[in-house]
DOKEKOL-407042 format. One record per residue (C-alpha): residue number from 1; x, z, y. Coordinates in steps of 0.001 Angstrom, whole numbers, plus 524288, in hexadecimal, padded with zeros to 5 digits. Example, Ala and Ser with C-alpha at 12.3 -4.5 7.8 and 13.67 -1.06 7.14 Angstrom:
2
r resi: 1&c1: 8300C&c3: 81E78&c2: 7EE6C
r resi: 2&c1: 83566&c3: 81BE4&c2: 7FBDC
% end
This chain:
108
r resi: 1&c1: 5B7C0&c3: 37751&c2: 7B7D7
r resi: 2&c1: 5BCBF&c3: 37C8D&c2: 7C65E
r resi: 3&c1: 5B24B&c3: 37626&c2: 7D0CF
r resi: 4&c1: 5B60A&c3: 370D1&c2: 7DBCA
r resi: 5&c1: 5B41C&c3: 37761&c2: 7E8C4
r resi: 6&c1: 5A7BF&c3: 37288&c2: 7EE1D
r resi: 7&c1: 5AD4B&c3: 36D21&c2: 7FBB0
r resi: 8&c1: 5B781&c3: 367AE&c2: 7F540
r resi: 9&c1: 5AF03&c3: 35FCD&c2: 7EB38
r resi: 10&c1: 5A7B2&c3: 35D2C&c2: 7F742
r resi: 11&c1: 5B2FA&c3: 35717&c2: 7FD55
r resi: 12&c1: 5B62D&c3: 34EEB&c2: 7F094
r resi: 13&c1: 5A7E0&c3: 34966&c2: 7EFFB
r resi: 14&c1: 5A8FC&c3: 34644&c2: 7FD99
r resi: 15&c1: 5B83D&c3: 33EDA&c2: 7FC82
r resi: 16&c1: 5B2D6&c3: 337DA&c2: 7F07D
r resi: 17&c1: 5A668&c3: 33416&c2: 7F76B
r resi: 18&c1: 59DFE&c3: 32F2F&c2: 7ECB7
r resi: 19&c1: 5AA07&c3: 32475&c2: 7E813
r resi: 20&c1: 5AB6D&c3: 32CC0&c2: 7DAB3
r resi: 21&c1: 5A29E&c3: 3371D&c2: 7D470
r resi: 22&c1: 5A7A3&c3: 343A1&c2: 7D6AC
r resi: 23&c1: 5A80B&c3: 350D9&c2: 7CBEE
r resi: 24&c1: 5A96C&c3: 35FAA&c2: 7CBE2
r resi: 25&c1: 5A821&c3: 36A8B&c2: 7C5AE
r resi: 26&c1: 5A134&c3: 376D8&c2: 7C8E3
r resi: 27&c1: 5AA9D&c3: 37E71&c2: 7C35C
r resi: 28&c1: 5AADC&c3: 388FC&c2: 7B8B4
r resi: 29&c1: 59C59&c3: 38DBA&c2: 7BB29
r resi: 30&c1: 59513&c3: 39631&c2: 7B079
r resi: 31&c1: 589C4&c3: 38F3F&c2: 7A9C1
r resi: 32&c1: 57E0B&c3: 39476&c2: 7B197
r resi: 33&c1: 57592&c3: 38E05&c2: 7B965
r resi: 34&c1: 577AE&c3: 393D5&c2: 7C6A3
r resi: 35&c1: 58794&c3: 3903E&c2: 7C821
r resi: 36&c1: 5849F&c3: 38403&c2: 7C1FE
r resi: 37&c1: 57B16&c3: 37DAC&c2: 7C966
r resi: 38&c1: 581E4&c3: 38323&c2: 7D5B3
r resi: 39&c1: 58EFE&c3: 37D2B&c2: 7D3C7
r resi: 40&c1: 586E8&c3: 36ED8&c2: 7D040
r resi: 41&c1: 57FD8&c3: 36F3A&c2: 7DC73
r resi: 42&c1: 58A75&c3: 371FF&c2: 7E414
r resi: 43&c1: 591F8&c3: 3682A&c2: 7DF59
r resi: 44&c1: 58811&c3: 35D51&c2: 7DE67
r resi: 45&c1: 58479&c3: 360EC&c2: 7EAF7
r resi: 46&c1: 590D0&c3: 359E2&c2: 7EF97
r resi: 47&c1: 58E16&c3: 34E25&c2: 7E881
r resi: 48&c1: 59629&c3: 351CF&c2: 7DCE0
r resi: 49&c1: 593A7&c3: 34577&c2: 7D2F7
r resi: 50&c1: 596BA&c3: 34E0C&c2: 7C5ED
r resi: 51&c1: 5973A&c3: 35BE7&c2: 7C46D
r resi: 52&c1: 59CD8&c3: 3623B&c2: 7B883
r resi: 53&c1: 59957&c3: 36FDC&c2: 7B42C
r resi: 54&c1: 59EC3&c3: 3777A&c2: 7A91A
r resi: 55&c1: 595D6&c3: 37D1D&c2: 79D24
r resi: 56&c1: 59A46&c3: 3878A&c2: 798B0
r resi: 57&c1: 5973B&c3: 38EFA&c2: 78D40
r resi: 58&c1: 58FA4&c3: 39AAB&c2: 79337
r resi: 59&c1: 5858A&c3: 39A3E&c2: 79CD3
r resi: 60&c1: 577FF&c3: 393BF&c2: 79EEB
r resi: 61&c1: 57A62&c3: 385C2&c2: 79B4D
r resi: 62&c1: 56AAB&c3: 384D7&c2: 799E7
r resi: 63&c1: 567B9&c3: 38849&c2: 7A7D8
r resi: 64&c1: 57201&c3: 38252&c2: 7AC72
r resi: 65&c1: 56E74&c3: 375E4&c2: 7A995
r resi: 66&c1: 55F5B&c3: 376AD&c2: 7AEC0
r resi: 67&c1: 563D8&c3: 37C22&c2: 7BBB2
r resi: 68&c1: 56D80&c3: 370F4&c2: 7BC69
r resi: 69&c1: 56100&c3: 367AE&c2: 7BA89
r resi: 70&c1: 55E3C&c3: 3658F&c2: 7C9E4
r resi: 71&c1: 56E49&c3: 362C6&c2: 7CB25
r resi: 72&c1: 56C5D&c3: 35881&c2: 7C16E
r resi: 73&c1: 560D3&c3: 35287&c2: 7C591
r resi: 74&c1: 5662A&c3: 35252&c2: 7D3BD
r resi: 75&c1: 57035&c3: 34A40&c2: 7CD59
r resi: 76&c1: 57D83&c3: 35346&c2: 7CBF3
r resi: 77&c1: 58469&c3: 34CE1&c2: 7C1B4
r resi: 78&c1: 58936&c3: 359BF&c2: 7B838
r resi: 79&c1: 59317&c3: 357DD&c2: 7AE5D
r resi: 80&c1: 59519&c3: 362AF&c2: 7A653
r resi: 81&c1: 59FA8&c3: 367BA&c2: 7A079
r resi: 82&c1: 5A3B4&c3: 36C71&c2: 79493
r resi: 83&c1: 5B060&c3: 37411&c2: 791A9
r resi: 84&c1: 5B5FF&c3: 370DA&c2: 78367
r resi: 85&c1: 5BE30&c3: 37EA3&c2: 781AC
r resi: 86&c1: 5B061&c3: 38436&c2: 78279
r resi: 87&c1: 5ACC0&c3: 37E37&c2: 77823
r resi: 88&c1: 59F47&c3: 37897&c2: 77EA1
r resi: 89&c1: 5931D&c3: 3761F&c2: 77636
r resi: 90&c1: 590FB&c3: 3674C&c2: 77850
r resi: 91&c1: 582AB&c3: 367D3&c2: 77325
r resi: 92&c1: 5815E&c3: 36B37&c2: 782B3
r resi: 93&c1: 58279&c3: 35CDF&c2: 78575
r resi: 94&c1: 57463&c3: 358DB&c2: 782C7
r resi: 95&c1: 56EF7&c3: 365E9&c2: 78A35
r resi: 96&c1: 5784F&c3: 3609B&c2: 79525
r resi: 97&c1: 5756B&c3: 350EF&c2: 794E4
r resi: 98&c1: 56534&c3: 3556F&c2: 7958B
r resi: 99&c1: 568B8&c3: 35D4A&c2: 7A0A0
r resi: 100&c1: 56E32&c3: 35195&c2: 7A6C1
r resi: 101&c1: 57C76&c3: 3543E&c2: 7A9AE
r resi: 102&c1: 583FD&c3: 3486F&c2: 7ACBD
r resi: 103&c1: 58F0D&c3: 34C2E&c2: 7A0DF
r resi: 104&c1: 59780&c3: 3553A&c2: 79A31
r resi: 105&c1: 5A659&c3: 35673&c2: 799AE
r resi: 106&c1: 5AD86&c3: 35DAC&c2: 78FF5
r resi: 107&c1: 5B9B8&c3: 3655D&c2: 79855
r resi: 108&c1: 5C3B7&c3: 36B69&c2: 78E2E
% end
């Protein structure tokens, strides 16, 4: 889950110039609202089409999401992310479509 460094993503958004959608990480970030939102509107700042961010097991998955509200209704397109050797508790994905993330990958 290594991000990208910001002018370089830049850079990539820029070469690709709208002709595909473009994704990134934000890296390994703890699950707290602060980091979080952060690294999503830095990254959607640059016209990032998806952004994935990794749930993991401890942290503040409730606040989280509500302070990623104003992200998603700006229109950042978050996918979030999973990691099977976690062993992740899938009865997230309802808490996480009515928060309105775009979808979920599982990475092993």
């Amino acid at each position: 889950m290594g991000a990208v460094d910001l002018p370089v993503l830049r850079e990539v958004i820029e070469y690709i110039d709208h002709r595909r959608p473009v994704s990134a990480t934000i890296g390994d970030q703890p699950l707290l609202p602060g980091p979080i939102v952060d690294a999503v509107r830095d990254r959607a700042a640059l016209g990032t089409d998806f952004l994935k961010l990794g749930l993991f097991p401890d942290g503040d998955l409730e606040g989280t999401l509500s302070a990623l509200a104003p992200q998603i209704q700006q229109g950042s397109a978050l996918i979030a992310v999973l990691f099977a050797d976690l062993n992740p508790d899938v009865r997230v994905l309802p808490q996480l479509a009515r928060a309105g993330f775009t979808g979920v990958m599982l990475d092993r």
